[in-house]
C-alpha positions as CSV (number, residue, x, y, z in Angstrom):
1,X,11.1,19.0,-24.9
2,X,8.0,17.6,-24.8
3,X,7.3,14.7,-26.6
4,X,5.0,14.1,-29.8
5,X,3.3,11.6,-31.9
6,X,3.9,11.5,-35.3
7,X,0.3,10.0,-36.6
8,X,2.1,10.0,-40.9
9,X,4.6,7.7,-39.8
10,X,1.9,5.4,-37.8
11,X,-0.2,5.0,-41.0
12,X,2.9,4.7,-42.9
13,X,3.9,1.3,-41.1
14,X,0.0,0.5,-41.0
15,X,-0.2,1.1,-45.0
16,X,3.1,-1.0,-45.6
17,X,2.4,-3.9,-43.3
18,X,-0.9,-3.9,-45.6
19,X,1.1,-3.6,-48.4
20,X,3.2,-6.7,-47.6
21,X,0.0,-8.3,-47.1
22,X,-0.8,-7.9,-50.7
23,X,2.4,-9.2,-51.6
24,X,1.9,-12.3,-49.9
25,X,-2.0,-12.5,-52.0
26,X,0.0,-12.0,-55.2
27,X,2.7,-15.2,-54.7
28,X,0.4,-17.3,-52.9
29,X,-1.3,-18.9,-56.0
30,X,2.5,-19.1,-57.6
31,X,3.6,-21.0,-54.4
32,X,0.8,-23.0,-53.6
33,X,0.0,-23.9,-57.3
34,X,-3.2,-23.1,-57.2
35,X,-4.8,-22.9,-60.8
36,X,-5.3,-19.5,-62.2
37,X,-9.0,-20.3,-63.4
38,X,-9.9,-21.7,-60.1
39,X,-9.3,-18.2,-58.3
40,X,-5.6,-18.0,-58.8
41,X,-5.6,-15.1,-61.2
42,X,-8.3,-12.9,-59.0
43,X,-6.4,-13.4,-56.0
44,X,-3.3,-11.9,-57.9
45,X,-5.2,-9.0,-59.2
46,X,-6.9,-8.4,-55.7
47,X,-3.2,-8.5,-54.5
48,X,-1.6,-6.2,-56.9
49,X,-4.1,-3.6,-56.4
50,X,-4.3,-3.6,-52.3
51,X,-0.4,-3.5,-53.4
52,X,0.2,-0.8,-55.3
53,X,-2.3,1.5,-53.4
54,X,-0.8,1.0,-50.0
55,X,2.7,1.3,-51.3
56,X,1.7,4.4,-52.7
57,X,-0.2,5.7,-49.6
58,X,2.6,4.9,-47.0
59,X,5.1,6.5,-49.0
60,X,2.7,9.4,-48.9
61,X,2.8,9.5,-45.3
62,X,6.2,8.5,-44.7
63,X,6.8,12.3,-46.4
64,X,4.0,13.6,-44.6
65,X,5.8,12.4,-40.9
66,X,9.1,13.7,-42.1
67,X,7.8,16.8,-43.1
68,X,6.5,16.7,-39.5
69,X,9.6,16.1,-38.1
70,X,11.0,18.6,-39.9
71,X,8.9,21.3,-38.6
72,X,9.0,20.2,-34.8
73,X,12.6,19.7,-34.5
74,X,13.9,22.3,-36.2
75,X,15.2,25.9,-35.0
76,X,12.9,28.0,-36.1
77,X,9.5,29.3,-34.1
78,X,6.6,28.6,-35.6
79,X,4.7,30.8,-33.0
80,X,5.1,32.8,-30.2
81,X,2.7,33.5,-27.4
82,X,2.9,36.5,-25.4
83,X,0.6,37.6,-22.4
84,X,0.2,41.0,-20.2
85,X,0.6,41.2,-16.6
86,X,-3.4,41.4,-16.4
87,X,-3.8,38.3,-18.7
């Protein structure tokens, strides 16, 4: 069998490395103790939204590549190709 690449699951370990990223923006100011007014609290907001959008996109794609997988591995054809003799 020939093999393939599976460009969902790709973005889906892009998107969550991202997403841990954004983790790491939201409890920086909490471990650092960096003052909320002096850029604390935007950091945190930044964070939570690069957050819950990644998380959101790589779960997307995770079901995108497994829907993939599903399709390439399993028994059924999805096409058939036929040719003549003069073809």
């Amino acid at each position: 069998m020939l093999e393939y690449r599976n460009g969902p699951k790709k973005w889906a370990a892009i998107c969550l490395t991202i997403t841990i990223i954004g983790l790491i923006m939201i409890f920086y100011p909490i471990f650092s103790e960096m003052d909320g007014f002096d850029g604390g609290f935007a950091l945190m907001l930044v964070g939570l939204i690069i957050t819950l959008t990644f998380l959101l996109s790589s779960i997307i794609f995770f079901i995108q590549g497994h829907s993939l997988n599903r399709a390439i591995e399993s028994a059924e054809k999805i096409a058939r190709w036929s040719y003549s003799k003069n073809e």
